[in-house]
C-alpha positions in Angstrom: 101.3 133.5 89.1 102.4 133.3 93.1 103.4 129.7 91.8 106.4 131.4 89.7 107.3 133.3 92.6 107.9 130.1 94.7 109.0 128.0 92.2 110.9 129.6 89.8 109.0 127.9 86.8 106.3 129.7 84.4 102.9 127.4 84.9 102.5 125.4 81.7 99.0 124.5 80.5 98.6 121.3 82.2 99.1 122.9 85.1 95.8 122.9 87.4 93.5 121.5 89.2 90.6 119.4 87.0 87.8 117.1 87.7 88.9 113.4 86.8 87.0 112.3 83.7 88.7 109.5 82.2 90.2 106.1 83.4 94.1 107.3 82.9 93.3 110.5 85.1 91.6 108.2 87.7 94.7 105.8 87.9 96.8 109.0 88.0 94.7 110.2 91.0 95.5 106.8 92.7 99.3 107.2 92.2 99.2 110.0 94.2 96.9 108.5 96.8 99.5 105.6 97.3 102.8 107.5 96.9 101.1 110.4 99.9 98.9 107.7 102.2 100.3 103.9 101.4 104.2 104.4 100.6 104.9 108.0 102.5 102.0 107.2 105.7 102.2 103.7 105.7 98.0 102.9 105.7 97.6 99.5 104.2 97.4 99.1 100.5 94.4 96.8 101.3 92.0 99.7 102.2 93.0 102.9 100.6 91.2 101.7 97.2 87.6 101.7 98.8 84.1 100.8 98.0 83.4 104.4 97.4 85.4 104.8 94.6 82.8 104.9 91.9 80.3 107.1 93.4 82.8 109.6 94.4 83.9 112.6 92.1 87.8 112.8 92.1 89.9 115.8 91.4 93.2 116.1 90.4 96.5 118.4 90.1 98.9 118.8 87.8 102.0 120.8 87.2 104.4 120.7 84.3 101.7 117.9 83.4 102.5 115.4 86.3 100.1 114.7 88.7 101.2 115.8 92.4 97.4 115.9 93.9 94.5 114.8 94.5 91.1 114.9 96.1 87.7 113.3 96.4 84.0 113.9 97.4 80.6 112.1 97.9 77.5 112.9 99.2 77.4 111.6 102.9 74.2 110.1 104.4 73.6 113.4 106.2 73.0 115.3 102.8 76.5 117.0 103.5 79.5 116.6 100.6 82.1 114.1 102.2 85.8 115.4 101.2 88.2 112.4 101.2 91.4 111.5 100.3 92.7 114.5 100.3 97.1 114.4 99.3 99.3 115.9 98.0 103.1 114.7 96.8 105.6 115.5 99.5 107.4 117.5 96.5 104.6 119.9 95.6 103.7 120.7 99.4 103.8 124.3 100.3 103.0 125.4 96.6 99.5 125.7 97.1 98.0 122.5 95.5 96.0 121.2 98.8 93.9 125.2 98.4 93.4 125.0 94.9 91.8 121.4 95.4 89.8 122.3 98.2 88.7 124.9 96.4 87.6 122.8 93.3 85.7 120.1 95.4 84.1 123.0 97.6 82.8 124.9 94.0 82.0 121.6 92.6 79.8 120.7 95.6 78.3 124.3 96.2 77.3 123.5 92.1 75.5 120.1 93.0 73.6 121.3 95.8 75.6 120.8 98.7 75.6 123.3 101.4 78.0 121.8 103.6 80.7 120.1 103.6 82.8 117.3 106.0 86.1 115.5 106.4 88.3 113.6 108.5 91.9 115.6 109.2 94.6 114.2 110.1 95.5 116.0 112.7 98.6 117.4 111.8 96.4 118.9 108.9 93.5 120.3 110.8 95.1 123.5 111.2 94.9 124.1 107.4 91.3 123.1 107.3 90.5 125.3 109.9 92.0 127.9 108.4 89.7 127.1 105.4 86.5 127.8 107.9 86.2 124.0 108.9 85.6 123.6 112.7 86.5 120.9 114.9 83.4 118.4 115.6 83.9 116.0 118.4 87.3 113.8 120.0 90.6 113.2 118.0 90.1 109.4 116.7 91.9 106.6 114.8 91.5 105.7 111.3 93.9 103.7 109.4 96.5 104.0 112.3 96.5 108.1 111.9 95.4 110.3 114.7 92.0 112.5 112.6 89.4 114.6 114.1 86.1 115.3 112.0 85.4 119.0 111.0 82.4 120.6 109.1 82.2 123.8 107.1 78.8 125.7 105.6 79.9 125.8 101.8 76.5 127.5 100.5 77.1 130.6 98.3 
């Protein structure tokens, strides 16, 4: 209910986070991903669709049944889930949406046998991470022309 506070609106029943099942979610989930990373962030087009797409399990947010977020997660080769992809639209920010799909990847890999979890932050986003538990690991670093630093967080019950 904080949403109605902020907002002024009464959450429908689309609203909410939900894992992506079907083929229309999944393009949903990469409208977002272009609008936040591609058109808002300017990453090439040409990489933000990936190789991993398939064997990754994708989240995503809705309110008033629109999509305004979305996340992803795989297993890495160290064992640990890989959060990716994380975005949110730049209308929706400050409403909560990046927790509540943190919190649905993290409980969806906790329930799949992860015990840890990893991720590239922007930087400008690491503080919200960390205030998520995630610790810095390592130098800031380029990827896709965006200052990131890696963090890590124990997600086990």
């Amino acid at each position: 209910m904080d949403n109605v506070f902020r907002t002024g609106r009464v959450p429908s029943a689309m609203d909410g986070v939900q894992r992506v099942e079907t083929e229309a979610a999944f393009r949903e989930a990469i409208a977002v991903r272009y609008a936040v990373f591609v058109d808002e962030q300017g990453v090439s087009a040409s990489i933000e669709v990936d190789d991993h797409e398939d064997e990754a399990t994708h989240f995503l947010a809705r309110a008033d049944g629109r999509a305004v977020g979305t996340a992803r997660y795989r297993t890495a080769e160290s064992g640990a889930a890989k959060v990716e992809r994380v975005a949110v639209r730049a209308a929706h920010r400050g409403e909560g949406w990046g927790a509540r799909l943190m919190d649905a990847v993290e409980a969806d890999a906790r329930e799949t046998g992860h015990d840890r979890a990893v991720l590239h932050a922007q930087t400008s986003a690491a503080d919200f991470y960390a205030a998520r538990g995630y610790e810095r690991v390592g130098d800031v670093f380029d990827e896709a022309g965006i200052p990131h630093i890696a963090m890590e967080r124990t997600i086990d019950k």
